[in-house]
C-alpha positions in Angstrom: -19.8 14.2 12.7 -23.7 14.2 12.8 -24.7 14.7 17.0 -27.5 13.1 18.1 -27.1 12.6 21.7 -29.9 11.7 23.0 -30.2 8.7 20.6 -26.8 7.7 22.1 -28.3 8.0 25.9 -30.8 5.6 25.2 -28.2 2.9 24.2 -27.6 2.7 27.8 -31.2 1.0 28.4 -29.4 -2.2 26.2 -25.9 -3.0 28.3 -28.3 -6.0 29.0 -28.4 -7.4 25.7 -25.6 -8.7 23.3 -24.3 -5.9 20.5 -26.6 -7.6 18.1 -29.6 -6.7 19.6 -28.3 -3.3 20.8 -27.0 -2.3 17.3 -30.7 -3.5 15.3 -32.8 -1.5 18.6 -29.5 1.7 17.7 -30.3 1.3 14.1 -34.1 1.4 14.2 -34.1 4.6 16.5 -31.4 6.0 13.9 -33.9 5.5 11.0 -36.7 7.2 12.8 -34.7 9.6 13.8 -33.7 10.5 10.2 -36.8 10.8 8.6 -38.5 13.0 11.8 -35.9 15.0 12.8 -32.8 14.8 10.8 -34.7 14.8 7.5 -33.5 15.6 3.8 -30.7 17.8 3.5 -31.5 19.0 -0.1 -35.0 19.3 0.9 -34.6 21.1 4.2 -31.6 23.7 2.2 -34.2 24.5 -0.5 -37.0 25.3 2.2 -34.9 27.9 4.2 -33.6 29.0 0.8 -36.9 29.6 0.1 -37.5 31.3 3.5 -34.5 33.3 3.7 -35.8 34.6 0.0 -39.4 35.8 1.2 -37.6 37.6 4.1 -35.6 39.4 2.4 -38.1 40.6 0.0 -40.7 41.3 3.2 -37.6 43.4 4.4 -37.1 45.8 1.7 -40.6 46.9 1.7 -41.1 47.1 5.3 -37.8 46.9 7.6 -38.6 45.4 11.3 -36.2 44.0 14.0 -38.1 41.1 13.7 -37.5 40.2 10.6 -33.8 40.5 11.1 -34.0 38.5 13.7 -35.7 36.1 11.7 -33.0 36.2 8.7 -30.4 36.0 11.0 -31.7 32.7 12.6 -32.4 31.4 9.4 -28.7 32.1 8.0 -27.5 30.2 11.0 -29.7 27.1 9.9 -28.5 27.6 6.2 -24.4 27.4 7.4 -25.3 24.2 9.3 -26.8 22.4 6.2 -24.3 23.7 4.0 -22.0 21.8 6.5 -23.7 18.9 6.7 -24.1 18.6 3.0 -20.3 18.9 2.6 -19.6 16.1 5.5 -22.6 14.2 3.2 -20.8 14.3 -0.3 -17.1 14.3 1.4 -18.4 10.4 3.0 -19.4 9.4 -0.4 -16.3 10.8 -2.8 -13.4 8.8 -0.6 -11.5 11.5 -0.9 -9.0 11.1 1.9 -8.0 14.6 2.0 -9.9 17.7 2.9 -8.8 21.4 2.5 -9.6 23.3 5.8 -11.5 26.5 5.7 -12.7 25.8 2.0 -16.4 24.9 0.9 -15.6 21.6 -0.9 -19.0 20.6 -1.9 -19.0 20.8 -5.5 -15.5 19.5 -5.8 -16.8 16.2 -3.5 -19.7 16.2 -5.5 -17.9 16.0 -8.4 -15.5 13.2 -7.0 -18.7 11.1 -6.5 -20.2 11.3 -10.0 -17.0 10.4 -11.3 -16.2 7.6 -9.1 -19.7 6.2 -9.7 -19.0 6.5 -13.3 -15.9 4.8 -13.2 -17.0 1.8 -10.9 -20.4 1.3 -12.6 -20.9 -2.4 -14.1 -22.7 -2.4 -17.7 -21.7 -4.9 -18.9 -19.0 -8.1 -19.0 -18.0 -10.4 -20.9 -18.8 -14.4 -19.9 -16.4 -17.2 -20.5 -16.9 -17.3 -24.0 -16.1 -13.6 -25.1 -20.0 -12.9 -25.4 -21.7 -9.4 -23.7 -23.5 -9.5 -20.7 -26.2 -6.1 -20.8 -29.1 -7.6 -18.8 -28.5 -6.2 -14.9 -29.7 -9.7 -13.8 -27.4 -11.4 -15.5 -24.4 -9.8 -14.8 -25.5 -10.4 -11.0 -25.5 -13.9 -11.9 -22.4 -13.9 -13.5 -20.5 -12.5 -10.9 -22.4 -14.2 -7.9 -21.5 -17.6 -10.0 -17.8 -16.5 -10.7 -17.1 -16.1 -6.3 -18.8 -19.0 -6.1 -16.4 -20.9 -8.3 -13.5 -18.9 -6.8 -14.4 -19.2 -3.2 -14.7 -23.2 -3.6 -12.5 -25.4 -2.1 -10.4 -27.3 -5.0 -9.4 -30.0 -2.4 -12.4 -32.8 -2.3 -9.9 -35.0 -1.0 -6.5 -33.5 1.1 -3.4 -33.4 -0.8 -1.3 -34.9 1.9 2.7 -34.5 1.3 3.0 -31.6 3.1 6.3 -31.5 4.7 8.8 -28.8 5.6 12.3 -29.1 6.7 12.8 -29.7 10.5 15.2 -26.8 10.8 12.9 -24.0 9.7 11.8 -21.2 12.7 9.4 -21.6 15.0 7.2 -19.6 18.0 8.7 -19.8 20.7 7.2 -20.6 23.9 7.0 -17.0 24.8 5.8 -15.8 22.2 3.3 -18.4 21.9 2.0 -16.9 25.2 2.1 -13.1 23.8 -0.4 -14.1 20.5 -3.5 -15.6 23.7 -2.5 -12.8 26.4 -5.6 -11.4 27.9 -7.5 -8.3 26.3 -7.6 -5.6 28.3 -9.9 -2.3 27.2 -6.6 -0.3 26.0 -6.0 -2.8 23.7 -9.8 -2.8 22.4 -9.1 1.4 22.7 -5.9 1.3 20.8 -7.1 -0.6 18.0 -10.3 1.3 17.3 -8.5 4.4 17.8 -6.2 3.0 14.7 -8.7 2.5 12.3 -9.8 5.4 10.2 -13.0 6.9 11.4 -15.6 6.9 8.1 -13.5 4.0 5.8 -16.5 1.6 4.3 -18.3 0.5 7.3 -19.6 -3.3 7.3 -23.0 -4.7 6.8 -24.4 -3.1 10.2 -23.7 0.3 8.7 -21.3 1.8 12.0 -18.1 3.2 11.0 -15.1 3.7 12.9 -15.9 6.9 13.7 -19.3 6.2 15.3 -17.8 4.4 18.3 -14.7 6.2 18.5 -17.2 9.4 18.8 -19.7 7.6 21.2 -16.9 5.5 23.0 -18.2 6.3 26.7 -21.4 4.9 25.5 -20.7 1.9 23.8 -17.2 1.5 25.1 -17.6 -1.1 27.7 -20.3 -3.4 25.6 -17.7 -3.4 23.0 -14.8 -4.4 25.3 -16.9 -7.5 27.0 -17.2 -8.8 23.1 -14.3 -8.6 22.2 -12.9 -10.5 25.5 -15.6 -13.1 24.9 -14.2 -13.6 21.3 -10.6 -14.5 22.5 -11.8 -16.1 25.8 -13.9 -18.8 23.2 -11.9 -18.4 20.2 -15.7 -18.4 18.7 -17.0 -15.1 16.6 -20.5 -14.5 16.3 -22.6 -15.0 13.3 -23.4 -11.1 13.0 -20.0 -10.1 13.3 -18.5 -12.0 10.6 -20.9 -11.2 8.3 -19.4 -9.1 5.0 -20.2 -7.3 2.4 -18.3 -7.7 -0.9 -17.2 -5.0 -2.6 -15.4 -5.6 -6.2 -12.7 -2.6 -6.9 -11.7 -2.7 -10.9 -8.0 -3.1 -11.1 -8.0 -1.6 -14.3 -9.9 1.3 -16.3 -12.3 0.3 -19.4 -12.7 -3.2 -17.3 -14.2 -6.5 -19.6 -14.2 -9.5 -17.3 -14.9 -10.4 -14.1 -10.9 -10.9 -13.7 -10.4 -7.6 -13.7 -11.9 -6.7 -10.3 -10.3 -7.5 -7.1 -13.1 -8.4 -4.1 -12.5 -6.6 -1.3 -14.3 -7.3 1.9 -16.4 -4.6 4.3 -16.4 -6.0 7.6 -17.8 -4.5 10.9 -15.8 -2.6 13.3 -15.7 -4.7 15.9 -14.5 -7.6 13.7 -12.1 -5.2 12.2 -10.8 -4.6 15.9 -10.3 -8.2 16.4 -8.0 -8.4 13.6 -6.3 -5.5 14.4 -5.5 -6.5 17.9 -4.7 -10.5 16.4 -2.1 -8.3 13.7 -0.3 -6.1 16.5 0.4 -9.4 18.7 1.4 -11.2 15.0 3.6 -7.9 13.5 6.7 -8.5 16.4 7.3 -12.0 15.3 7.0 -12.0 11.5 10.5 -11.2 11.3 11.9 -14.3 12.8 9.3 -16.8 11.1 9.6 -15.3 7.9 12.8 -15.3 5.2 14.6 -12.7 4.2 13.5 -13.0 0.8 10.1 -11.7 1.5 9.8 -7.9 1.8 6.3 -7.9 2.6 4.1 -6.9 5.8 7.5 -7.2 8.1 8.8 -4.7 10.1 11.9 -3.4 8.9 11.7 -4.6 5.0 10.2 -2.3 2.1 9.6 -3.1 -1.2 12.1 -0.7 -2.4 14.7 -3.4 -1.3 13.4 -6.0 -3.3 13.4 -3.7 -6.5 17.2 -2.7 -5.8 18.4 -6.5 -5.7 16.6 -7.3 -8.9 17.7 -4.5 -10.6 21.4 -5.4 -9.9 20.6 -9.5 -11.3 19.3 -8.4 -14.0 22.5 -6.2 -14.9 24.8 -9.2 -14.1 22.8 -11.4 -16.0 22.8 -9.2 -19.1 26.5 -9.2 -19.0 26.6 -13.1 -18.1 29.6 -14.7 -20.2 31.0 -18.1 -20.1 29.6 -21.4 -20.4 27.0 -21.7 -17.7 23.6 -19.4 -18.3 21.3 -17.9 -15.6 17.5 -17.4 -16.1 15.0 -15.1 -14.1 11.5 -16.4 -13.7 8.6 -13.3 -13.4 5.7 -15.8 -12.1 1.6 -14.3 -11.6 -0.7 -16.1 -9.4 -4.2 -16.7 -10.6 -6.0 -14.5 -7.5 -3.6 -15.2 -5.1 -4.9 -14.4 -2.4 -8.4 -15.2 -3.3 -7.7 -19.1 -3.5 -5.3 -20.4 0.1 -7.0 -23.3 0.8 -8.2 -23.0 4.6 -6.9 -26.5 5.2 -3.2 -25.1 3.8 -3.4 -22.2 6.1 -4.2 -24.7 9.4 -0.8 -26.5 8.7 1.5 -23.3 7.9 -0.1 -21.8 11.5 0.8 -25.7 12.9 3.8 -26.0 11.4 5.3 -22.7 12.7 3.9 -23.8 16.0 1.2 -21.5 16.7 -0.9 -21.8 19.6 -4.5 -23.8 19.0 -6.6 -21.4 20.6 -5.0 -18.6 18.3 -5.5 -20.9 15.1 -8.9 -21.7 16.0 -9.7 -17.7 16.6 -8.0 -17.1 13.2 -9.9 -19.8 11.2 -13.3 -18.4 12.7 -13.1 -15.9 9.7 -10.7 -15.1 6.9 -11.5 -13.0 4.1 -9.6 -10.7 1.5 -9.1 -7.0 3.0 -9.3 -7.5 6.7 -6.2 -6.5 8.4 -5.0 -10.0 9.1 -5.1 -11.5 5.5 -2.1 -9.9 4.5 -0.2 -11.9 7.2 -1.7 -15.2 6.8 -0.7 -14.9 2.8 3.1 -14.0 3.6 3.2 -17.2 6.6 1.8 -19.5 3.7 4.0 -18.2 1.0 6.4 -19.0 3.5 6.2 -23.2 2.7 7.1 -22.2 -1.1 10.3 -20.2 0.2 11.3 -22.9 2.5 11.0 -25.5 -0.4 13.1 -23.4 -2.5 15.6 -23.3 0.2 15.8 -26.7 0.8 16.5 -27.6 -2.7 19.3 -25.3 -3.1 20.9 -26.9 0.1 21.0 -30.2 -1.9 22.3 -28.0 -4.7 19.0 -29.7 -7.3 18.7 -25.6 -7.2 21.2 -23.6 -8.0 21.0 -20.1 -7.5 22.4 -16.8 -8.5 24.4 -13.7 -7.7 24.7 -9.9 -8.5 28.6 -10.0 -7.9 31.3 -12.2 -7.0 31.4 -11.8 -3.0 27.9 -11.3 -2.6 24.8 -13.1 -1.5 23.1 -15.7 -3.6 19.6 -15.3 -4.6 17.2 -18.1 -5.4 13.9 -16.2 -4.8 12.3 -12.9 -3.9 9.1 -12.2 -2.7 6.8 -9.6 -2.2 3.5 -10.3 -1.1 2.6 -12.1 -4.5 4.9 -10.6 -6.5 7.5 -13.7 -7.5 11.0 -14.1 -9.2 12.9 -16.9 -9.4 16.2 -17.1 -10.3 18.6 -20.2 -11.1 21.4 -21.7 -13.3 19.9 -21.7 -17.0 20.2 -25.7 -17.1 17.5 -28.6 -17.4 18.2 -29.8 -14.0 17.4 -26.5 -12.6 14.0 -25.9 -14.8 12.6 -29.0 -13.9 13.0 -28.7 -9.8 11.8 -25.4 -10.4 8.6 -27.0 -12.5 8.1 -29.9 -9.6 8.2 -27.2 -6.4 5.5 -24.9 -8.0 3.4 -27.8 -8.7 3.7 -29.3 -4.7 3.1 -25.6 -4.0 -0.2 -25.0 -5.9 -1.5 -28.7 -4.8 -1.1 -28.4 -1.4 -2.4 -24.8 -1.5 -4.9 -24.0 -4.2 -2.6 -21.5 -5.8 -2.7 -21.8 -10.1 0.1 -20.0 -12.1 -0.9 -18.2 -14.5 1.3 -18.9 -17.5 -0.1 -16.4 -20.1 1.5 -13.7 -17.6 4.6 -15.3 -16.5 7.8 -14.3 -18.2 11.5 -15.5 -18.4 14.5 -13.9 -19.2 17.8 -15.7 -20.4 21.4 -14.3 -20.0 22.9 -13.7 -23.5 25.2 -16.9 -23.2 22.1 -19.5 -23.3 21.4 -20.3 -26.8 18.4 -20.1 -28.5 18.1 -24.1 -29.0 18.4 -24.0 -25.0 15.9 -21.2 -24.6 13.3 -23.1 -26.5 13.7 -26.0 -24.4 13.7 -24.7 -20.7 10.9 -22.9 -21.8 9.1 -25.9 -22.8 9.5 -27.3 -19.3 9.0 -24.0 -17.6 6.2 -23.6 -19.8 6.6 -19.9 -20.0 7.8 -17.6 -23.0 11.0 -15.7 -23.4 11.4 -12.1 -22.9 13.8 -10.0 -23.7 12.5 -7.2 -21.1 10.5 -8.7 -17.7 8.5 -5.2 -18.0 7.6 -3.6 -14.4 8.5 -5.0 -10.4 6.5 -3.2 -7.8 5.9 -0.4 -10.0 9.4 0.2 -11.3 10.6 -0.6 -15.2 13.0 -2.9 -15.4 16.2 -2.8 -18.0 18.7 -4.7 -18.5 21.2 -2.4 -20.5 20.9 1.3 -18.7 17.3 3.1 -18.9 16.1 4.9 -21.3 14.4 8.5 -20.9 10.9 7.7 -21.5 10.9 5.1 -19.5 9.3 7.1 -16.5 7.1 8.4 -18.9 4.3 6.9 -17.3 5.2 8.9 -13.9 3.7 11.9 -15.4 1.0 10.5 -16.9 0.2 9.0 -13.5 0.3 12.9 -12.3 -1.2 14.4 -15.2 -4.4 12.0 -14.6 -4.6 13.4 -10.6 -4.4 16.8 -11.9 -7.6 16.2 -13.7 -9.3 20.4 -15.4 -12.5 19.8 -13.2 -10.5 19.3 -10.3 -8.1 22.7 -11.0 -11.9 25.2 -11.6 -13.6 23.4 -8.6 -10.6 24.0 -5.5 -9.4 27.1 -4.2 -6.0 28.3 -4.7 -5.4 27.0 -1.2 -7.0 23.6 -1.9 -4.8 23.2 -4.8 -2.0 24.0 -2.7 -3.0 20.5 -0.6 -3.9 18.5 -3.8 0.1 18.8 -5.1 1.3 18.3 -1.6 -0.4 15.3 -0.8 -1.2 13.4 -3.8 0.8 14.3 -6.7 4.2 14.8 -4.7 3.7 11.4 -3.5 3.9 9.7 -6.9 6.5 10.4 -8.0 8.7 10.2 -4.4 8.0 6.4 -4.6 9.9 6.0 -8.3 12.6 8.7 -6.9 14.0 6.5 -4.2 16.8 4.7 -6.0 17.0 5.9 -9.5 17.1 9.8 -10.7 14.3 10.4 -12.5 16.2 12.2 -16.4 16.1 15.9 -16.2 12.8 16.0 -18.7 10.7 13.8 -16.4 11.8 16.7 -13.5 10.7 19.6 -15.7 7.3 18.1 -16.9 6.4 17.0 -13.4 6.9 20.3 -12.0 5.0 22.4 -15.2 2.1 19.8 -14.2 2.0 21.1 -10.5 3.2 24.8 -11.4 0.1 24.8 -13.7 -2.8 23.4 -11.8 -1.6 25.4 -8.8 -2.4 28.7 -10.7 -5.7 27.1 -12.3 -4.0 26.8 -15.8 -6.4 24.1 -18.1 -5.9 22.8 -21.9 -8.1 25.6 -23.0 -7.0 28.0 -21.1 -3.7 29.1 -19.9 -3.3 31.2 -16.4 -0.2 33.8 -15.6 2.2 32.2 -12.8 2.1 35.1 -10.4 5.3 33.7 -8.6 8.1 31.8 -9.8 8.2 28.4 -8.8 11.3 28.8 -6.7 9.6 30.8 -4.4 6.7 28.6 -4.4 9.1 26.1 -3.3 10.7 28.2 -0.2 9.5 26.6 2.9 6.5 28.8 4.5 8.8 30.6 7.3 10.8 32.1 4.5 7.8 33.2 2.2 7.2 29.9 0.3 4.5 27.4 0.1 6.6 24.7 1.1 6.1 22.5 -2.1 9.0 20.6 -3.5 11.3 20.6 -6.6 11.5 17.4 -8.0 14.8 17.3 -8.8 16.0 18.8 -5.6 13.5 16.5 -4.0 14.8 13.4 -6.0 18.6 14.6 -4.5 17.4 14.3 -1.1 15.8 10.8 -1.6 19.5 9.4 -3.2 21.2 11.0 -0.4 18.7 9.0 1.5 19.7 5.5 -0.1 22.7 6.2 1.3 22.1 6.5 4.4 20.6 3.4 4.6 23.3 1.3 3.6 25.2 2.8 6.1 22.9 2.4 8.7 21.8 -1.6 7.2 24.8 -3.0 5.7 23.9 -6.6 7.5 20.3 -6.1 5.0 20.9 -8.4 1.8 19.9 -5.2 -0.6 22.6 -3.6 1.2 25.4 -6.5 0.7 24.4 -6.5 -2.5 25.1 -3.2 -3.6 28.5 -3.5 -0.9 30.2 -6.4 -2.9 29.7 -5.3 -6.0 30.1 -1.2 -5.7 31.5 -0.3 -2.7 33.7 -3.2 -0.5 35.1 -0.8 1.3 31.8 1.2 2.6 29.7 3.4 1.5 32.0 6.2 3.2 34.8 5.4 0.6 35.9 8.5 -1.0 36.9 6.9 -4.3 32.8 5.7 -4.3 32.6 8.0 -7.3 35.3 6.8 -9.5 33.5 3.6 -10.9 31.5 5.2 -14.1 29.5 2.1 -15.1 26.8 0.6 -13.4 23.4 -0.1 -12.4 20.6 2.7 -12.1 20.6 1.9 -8.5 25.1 2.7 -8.9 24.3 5.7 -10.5 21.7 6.7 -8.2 23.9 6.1 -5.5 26.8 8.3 -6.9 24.2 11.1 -7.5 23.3 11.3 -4.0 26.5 10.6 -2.3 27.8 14.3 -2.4 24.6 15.4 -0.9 25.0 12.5 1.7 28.6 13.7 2.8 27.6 16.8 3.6 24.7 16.3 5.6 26.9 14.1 7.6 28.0 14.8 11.2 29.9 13.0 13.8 28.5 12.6 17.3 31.6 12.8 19.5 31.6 9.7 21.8 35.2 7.7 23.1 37.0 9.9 20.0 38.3 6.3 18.9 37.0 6.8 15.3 36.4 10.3 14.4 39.4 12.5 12.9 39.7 16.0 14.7 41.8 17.9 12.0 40.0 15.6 9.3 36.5 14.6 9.9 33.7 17.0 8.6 32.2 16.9 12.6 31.2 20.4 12.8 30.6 23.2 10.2 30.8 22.5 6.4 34.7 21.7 6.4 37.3 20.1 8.1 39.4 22.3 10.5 41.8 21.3 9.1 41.5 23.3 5.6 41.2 26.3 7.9 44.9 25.9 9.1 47.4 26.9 7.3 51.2 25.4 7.0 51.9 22.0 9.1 50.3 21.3 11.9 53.2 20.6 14.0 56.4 22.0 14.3 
């Protein structure tokens, strides 16, 4: 980070005024300060550059120790601007890792121009499929399309909005928790947990800035943020934003293809932040365990697990009654809550005023506390759906005979619904969503929501409950959070897409512009992390494995399309950890292994968790520790999974000796890598 300390002791001539004033007087003195002493960083490497060069040509035809002298203070100038033009070009690339000891310049450089390249706007298409070129107009266009978006569809309120009596609500202590008083280590511990040089908000300060300068501006900061929750009231300048629109997709057409996020100021951002750490604790008792979303203890990966096993039983569904899974897409989802909907969710639930009056002073998409706010009002939806399946006018599914029944699960925005393939069914199903998106401003978007039938619902019935759904069949719902999803066993290019999702990070510009060493951190913090989020419940087929590791093995030795490199190790001992000669990178397969053996644990550790009854009642009834676990063949993808990783699970297992009442001396694997028992020979008593 850029010092300028004396700059920073003149903020303390402003304590006196409010962080407005403080921050334009900081930012004025920050500008002069540039252009006079700071200056041009290109300009001021070409000049000593330039300098350095007449030096050294002065010093071959006449050598004096004041020239070296001369050259040596000038190299010293020339290392700190090469510094400070690496920190200038790592800022703008986002690239949220950095390879120590390596000049990265170039490669950030790089990471820039592409990036630009990639986000730049030339044109769009308006409502009517016609180009927008002209700069202006496309500034109208968008300006006109938030306008539309960010309008309230309510001219009138709803009413209607009810929610059963017996749903959870905060308690009286907890109430008390959400409007404690601030103290400074809570203003501390939130800037402190914000990553220093993310996008900073309209007044330009980024995280880092007041974590850096915090003895300065530490206790000015502390007195706003106090005044904020004291008055439930933010000031005008800190709840300004800047909108930022991120493209969801590459080789982007219409404005619906970018997702506005919002750059907010720090100290707004630390407001939020301390508002979300009071919030987290509680989430778990307000909200259902059919939402997986922003709640301590849940992952997505459970949600994918339970779908995965209801859309094998419903494959196999015989008999005369049918069952139907609804894939359901929100129009901007989180773009259109209606702030009067989100007033009664917070009332509803019982939250204290003064909190819901801090909370409405400023809600926007990619603060910290937006994330919440959407889960609490997709909250009313799940309690509907539960209420109608308690009067049975919803009638909801299972994975397995003894387990739980599953009407809904949520994740974030992510929806399935699941019922009894009947007419009843459909049209409660029909008459929920549309109380749902009236009393919030939500709008399904039909074009991208699927249903898929069991194979006992005829085609005359298909037809119809689509009609009333007013969805379209599929035979395949396609992806959930990432992962494909197949009814009848999974084919081997169906993960396909993992290593094109690698092959695209492993870009040839990125493999000549890093080090050996800084390709060493590229695999081991980006590309290992794709594919470890597909490889938690499902082993990746053998193929998959060896292409993901030729990927790695090859840009790790600099190997391109046009030219190939020699592997100077093998890749076994490139995958030793570093304390027995390795690099510490990781086998996918092996890797993949680990993960399964993972899933296992879980289950043993959660079996109360509803992904975990699931995959109890219908695989393993007598526990996960069953030895006859392996016997079943057919199954799931999650089953088979399971099984993959069990051995490796076994293993790895050892008993902590505690009152002795469950552990087998001569039996148990407790210490070593068998039983004592196999060690002794002939009967073990006489």
């Amino acid at each position: 980070m850029w010092i300028f300390s004396q700059l920073l002791k003149k903020l303390g001539l402003f304590q006196l005024f409010n962080l407005s004033i403080t921050f334009a007087i900081f930012a004025a003195l920050v500008s002069a300060w540039n252009k006079t002493k700071f200056g041009n960083i290109f300009y001021r490497k070409k000049r000593v550059l330039t300098r350095l060069n007449g030096v050294q040509c002065a010093w071959t035809s006449s050598p004096s120790e004041s020239l070296y002298r001369i050259e040596k203070s000038l190299r010293k100038d020339y290392f700190i601007i090469l510094k400070l033009e690496e920190e200038f070009w790592a800022l703008k690339s986002r690239v949220g890792w950095v390879v120590k000891g390596d000049r990265n310049t170039k490669f950030f450089h790089t990471s820039t121009i592409v990036h630009r390249r990639a986000n730049k706007i030339v044109r769009l298409r308006n409502s009517i499929g016609e180009w927008i070129i002209d700069n202006e107009l496309i500034r109208l266009h968008i300006q006109q399309g938030f306008v539309n978006l960010f309008s309230t569809s309510h001219l009138h309120p709803p009413g209607g909005f009810c929610l059963p009596m017996w749903a959870p609500k905060v308690s009286d202590q907890e109430a008390l928790s959400l409007i404690a008083h601030v103290d400074a280590k809570d203003v501390k511990m939130s800037l402190w947990s914000l990553q220093a040089f993310k996008a900073p908000g309209p007044d330009g300060l980024h995280p880092g800035f007041f974590q850096k300068c915090w003895p300065t501006v530490g206790e000015s900061v502390v007195k706003e943020v106090r005044q904020i929750f004291s008055t439930g009231k933010m000031s005008e300048y800190l709840n300004k934003t800047l909108i930022s629109l991120i493209p969801k997709c590459l080789g982007f057409e219409t404005l619906s293809q970018f997702r506005p996020i919002s750059l907010c100021n720090t100290v707004y951002k630390i407001v939020t932040k301390i508002i979300v750490c009071r919030l987290r604790p509680i989430m778990g008792n307000l909200v259902s365990p059919f939402q997986a979303a922003f709640v301590l203890g849940r992952r997505g990966l459970d949600n994918v697990v339970i779908v995965q096993e209801l859309i094998c039983s419903t494959h196999r569904k015989k008999g005369r009654l049918g069952q139907l899974i609804l894939k359901l897409d929100f129009e901007k989802a989180s773009d259109r809550l209606e702030w009067g909907f989100i007033h009664e969710v917070l009332t509803f639930f019982k939250f204290p005023p003064p909190f819901v009056e801090l909370v409405l002073e400023g809600i926007r998409q990619g603060d910290h506390l937006s994330p919440y706010l959407f889960i609490l009002c997709m909250e009313y939806l799940s309690l509907k759906i539960l209420e109608t399946c308690d009067n049975n006018s919803w009638k909801a599914i299972k994975a397995s005979r003894n387990g739980p029944s599953f009407s809904h699960l949520f994740f974030a925005d992510d929806l399935l619904l699941c019922a009894e393939a009947s007419s009843s069914c459909c049209s409660t199903i029909t008459r929920i969503l549309e109380d749902f998106c009236l009393q919030s401003g939500q709008k399904v978007n039909l074009s991208k929501s699927d249903v898929f039938f069991s194979p006992n619902v005829n085609h005359i019935l298909r037809h119809h409950l689509c009609g009333i759904l007013g969805v379209t069949s599929t035979p395949n719902l396609g992806k959930y959070l990432g992962f494909p999803l197949r009814p009848n066993g999974r084919s081997t290019r169906d993960f396909d897409f993992v290593v094109e999702k690698v092959q695209a990070k492993l870009s040839s510009w990125k493999a000549k512009l890093l080090s050996p060493a800084g390709r060493v951190i590229l695999v081991q913090s980006v590309t290992s992390a794709i594919p470890a989020y597909y490889m938690q419940n499902v082993a990746l087929p053998i193929r998959v494995c060896f292409n993901l590791d030729k990927l790695n093995r090859d840009f790790l030795w600099g190997s391109i399309d046009e030219r190939k490199k020699m592997h100077m190790v093998s890749w076994d001992k490139v995958c030793r950890p570093k304390d027995l000669g390795g690099l510490g990178l990781y086998s996918t397969k092996a890797r993949n292994l680990a993960l399964l053996a993972k899933l296992n644990w879980r289950v043993m550790e959660d079996p109360d968790s509803l992904w975990a009854k699931t995959l109890i009642a219908k695989y393993c009834p007598n526990g996960i520790m069953d030895e006859r676990l392996g016997t079943r063949r057919s199954g799931s993808s999650n089953w088979k999974g399971l099984k993959k990783g069990h051995e490796v699970f076994r293993k790895g297992l050892r008993w902590v000796v505690n009152n002795g009442h469950e552990i087998s001396f001569w039996h148990d694997l407790w210490v070593g890598d068998s039983p004592l028992r196999s060690l002794v020979h002939g009967p073990l008593s006489s």
